[in-house]
C-alpha angles and dihedrals in degrees: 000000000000089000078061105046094047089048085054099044087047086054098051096046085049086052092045083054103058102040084051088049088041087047100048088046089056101043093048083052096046088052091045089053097044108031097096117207110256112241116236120261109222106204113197118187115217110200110241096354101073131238130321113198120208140192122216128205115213091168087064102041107003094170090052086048090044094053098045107041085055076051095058094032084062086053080244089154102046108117104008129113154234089253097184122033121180117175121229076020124069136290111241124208149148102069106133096215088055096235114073102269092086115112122182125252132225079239094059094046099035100030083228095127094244111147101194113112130248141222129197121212113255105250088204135119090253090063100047097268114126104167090085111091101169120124123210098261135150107299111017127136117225137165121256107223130176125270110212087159090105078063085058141315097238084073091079092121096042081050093044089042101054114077115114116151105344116112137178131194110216107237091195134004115286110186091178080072096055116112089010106070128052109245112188102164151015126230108243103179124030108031084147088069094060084048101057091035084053090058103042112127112269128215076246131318125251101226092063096058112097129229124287093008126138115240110261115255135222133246095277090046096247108140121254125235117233118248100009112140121235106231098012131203124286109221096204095190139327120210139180133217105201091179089239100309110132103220085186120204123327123250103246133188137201112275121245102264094215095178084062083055099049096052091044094051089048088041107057080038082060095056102044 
């Protein structure tokens, strides 16, 4: 009879075992299912304006995160400026020569003191790429990125191909964007900023100079850029908190040298 009760409660403990085994294993699968990766939370500090919080989506254009948050890690961004503000339009920012001709180099991402410069390729629907969703709405966080297709239209990959550092945050909502731009965050705190950076005064606007009419020029007749804001807006510093995930280092490619195009275009027309 005790030879019988120690084999049962043997047996129980053994069956307590194993349900508390079954029931760890599933627990640790369930979490693994449902625990969903928190997205990184890029922070850029306006001078003077306040601080605009965005979130980035990796899932959606992984290369683009990937670029700009080792950017931001090198402290890339610190200093420089939203060099063109248009109000109902977008806020640009993150050219190092603070007025839209600026392109990173691997230096500046890799810290290998190579000076070339360095484009990324354009996670958007235009490029074939059809995993990135995101319109053109109020707040979202997109990379500026060349047009040489007034060269010639056959130039749409080396477009598509040429953004490096430049960004830009949408102010309203623009649908003739969408598909054509790669959008890889929305601003979640400080909306009010963009706001205020979107109406700062401008050296003139584009959209009130007429047609045909040549840009307005300074003092010392050097001509003024549309859209430039006088005194523009200092970005102190813009960090990202990745909740521990490593994005590693982008996949880049070699810009579109469009000078060398040129002479080569004048020059085969030369020699007809």
């Amino acid at each position: 009879m005790k030879k019988e009760l120690v084999i049962k409660i043997i047996m129980i403990i053994a069956i307590i075992l194993v349900i508390t085994g079954i029931c760890f294993v599933s627990y640790g699968i369930i979490k693994k299912l449902t625990n969903k990766a928190q997205n990184p939370i890029a922070t850029i500090e306006v001078e003077g304006y306040g601080t605009i919080k965005v979130e980035l989506y990796p899932n959606q254009a992984p290369n683009t995160v990937t670029n700009f948050i080792a950017l931001a890690n090198r402290g890339f961004y610190d200093g420089l400026t939203f060099h063109r503000t248009i109000p109902g339009f977008m806020i640009q920012g993150g050219d190092k020569n603070g007025d839209g001709t600026g392109s990173p180099t691997l230096d500046d991402l890799l810290g290998n003191g190579d000076t070339s410069d360095y484009s990324i390729e354009g996670e958007m629907i235009a490029n074939n790429y059809t995993k990135n969703k995101i319109k053109m709405q109020e707040g979202v966080i997109a990379m500026a990125r060349s047009d040489y297709t007034g060269i010639s239209s056959s130039l749409t990959e080396e477009s598509y191909n040429s953004a490096g550092s430049q960004f830009f945050i949408m102010h309203k909502d623009n649908t003739s964007l969408n598909g054509l731009y790669t959008g890889f965050g929305k601003v979640i705190e400080g909306m009010e900023v963009v706001d205020a950076i979107a109406n700062v005064e401008v050296t003139y606007r584009s959209s009130e100079l007429e047609e045909g009419a040549e840009a307005p020029k300074d003092e010392e007749g050097n001509t003024l850029t549309a859209d430039m804001p006088i005194n523009k807006p200092v970005i102190n510093k813009i960090t990202v908190e990745t909740f521990g995930v490593d994005y590693g280092m982008p996949d880049t490619v070699e810009p579109f040298n469009y000078y060398n195009y040129l002479m080569q275009l004048y020059g085969s027309g030369l020699r007809e």
